[in-house]
C-alpha positions in Angstrom: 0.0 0.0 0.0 2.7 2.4 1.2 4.8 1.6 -1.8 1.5 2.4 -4.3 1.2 5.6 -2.5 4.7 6.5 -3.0 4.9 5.4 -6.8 1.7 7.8 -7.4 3.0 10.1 -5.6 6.6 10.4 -7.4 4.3 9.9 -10.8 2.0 13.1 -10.2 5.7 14.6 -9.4 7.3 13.8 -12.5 4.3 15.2 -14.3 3.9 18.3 -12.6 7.6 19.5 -12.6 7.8 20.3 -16.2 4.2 21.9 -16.4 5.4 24.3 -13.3 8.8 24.7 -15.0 7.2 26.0 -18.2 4.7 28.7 -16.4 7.5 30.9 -15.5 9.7 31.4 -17.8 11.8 34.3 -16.2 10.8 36.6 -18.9 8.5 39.0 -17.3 10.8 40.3 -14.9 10.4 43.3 -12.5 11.3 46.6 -13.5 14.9 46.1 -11.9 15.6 43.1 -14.1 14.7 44.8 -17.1 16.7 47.6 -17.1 20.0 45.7 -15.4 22.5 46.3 -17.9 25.9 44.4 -17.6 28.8 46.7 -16.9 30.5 45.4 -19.6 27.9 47.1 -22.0 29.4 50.1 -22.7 32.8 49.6 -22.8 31.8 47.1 -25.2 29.5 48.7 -27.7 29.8 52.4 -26.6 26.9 54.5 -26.0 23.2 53.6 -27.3 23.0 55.0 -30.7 19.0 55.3 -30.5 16.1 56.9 -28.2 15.1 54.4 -25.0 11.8 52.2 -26.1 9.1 50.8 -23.9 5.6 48.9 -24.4 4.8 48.2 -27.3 7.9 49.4 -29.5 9.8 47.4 -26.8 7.9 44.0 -27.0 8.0 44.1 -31.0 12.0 44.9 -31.4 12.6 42.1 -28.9 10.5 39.7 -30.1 12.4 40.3 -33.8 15.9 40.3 -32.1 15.3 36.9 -30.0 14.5 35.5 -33.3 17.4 36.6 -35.1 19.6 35.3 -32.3 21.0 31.8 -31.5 20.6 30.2 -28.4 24.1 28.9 -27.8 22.8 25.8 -25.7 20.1 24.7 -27.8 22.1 25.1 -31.1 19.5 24.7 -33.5 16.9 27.2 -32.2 16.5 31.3 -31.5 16.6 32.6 -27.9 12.8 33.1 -28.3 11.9 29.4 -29.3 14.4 27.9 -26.7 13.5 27.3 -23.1 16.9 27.5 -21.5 18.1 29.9 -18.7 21.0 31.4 -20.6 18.3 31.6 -23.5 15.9 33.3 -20.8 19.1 35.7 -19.6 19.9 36.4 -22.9 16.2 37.9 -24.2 16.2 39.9 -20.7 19.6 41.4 -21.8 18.1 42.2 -25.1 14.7 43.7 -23.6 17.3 46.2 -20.9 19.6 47.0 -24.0 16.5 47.9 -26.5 15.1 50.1 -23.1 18.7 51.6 -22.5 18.2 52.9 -26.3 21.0 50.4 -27.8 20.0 49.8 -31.8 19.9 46.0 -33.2 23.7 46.8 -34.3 25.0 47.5 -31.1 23.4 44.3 -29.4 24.4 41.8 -32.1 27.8 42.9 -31.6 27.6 42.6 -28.0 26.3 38.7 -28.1 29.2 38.3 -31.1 31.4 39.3 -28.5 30.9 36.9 -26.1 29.4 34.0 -28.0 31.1 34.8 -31.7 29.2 35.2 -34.9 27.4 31.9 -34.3 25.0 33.8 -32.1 23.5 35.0 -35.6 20.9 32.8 -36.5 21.4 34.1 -40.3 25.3 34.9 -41.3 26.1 38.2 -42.5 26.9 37.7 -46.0 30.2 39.1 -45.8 33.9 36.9 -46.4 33.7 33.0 -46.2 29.7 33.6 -45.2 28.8 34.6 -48.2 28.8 30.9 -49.3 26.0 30.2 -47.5 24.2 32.6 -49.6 25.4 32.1 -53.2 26.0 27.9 -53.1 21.9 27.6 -52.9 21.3 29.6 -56.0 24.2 28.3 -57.8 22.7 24.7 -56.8 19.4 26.0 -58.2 20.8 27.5 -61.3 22.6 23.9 -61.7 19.2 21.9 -61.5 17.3 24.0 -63.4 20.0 23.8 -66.4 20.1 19.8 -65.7 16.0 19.8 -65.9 16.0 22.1 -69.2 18.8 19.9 -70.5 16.7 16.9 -69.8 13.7 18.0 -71.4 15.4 19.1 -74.6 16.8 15.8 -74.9 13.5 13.7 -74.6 12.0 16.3 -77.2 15.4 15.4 -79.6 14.6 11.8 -79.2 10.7 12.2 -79.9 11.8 14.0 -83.2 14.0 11.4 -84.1 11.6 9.0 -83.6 9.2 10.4 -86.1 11.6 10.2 -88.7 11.1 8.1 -91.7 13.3 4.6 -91.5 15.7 6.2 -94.3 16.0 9.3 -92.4 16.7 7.3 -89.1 19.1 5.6 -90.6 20.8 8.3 -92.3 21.0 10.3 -89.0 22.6 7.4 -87.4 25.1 6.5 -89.7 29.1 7.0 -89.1 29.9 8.2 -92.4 31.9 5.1 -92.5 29.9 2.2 -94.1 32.2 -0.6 -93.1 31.3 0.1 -89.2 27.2 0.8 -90.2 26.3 -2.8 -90.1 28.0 -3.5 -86.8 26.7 -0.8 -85.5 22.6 -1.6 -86.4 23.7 -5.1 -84.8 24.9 -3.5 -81.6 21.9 -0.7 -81.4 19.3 -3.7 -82.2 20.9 -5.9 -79.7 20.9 -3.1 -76.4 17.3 -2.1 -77.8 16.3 -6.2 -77.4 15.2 -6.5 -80.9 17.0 -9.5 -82.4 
C-alpha cells in the first residue's frame, strides 16, 4: 500500500515538474531586471545610438531580435523558441539593452562578443559567409540547367523518332559504311530487338 502511495505520488511529481517549470519562464521580470544592464555594455558597444523604447515598440524589437539570435545551448533554435536559462538571460539582456536605447547593431555585436558570430541565427553575407548565400542559387541554377537539359533531350529523341526509316538511318550513320552494319547489330541488340 505504502509503496503504491509512493509510486503515485513520485508519478503526479514527475508530471507536474515540467508543467510548473514551463509557467514561469523568467521573462517578465520586474522593473529592476529589465533595465539591469551588464557593466561590460558600454565599454563594449559604446553608448546607445537610439532613443530608449518601452511597451509596445519594446515588445516588438525584442521579439524580432530573439528570433534573429542563436541560443548557444540549444544550437539549433533562437533565444525566443528555446527554453533554457542562458536563452531566458539572454532575451532579458536584449529587452534592458533595447530600453537603455541600444539599436539591433549595437546588441548583435555585444552577443558576437561573447558567444562569436554563431550567435547570428542568419550569417552576415560578408567573407567566407557569403557561401551560405550564393552555393543555394548556384545549386538551383545547376538543376534547373540539368531539368531544361533533360527536357530538350526527350523532345530530340521524340523528333527522331518520327523520322522516316531512311532518315533514321541516315542520322545514325558513321559516315563510314564498313562500321554501319556493326553498328545496327549493336543498337538492335541493347534495344532487345533481335
Amino acid at each position: 500500500m505504502r509503496l503504491r502511495l509512493l509510486l503515485g505520488l513520485l508519478l503526479t511529481a514527475l508530471v507536474a515538474l515540467p508543467v510548473l517549470a514551463q509557467e514561469d519562464r523568467g521573462e517578465q521580470g520586474g522593473d529592476e531586471a529589465e533595465l539591469a544592464l551588464g557593466p561590460d555594455v558600454a565599454t563594449t558597444v559604446g553608448p546607445p545610438a537610439g532613443p530608449p523604447l518601452s511597451g509596445g515598440p519594446l515588445d516588438e524589437r525584442t521579439d524580432h531580435l530573439a528570433h534573429v539570435m542563436r541560443c548557444p545551448v540549444c544550437q539549433g533554435l533562437s533565444i525566443a523558441d528555446s527554453p533554457s536559462e542562458s536563452s531566458r538571460n539572454m532575451k532579458r539582456q536584449v529587452r534592458a539593452m533595447i530600453a537603455a536605447g541600444y539599436d539591433d547593431d549595437q546588441i548583435l555585436m555585444y552577443f558576437e562578443t561573447a558567444y562569436g558570430e554563431f550567435v547570428r541565427m542568419v550569417p552576415k553575407p560578408i567573407g567566407f559567409n557569403l557561401l551560405a548565400w550564393i552555393i543555394p542559387g548556384l545549386g538551383l541554377l545547376g538543376g534547373l540547367f540539368l531539368v531544361g537539359r533533360t527536357v530538350r533531350r526527350g523532345k530530340d529523341a521524340a523528333q527522331a523518332d518520327a523520322l522516316p526509316a531512311t532518315a533514321r538511318q541516315a542520322a545514325r550513320s558513321t559516315g563510314d559504311e564498313d562500321l554501319d552494319p556493326w553498328l545496327d547489330q549493336v543498337r538492335q541488340e541493347l534495344s532487345g530487338d533481335e
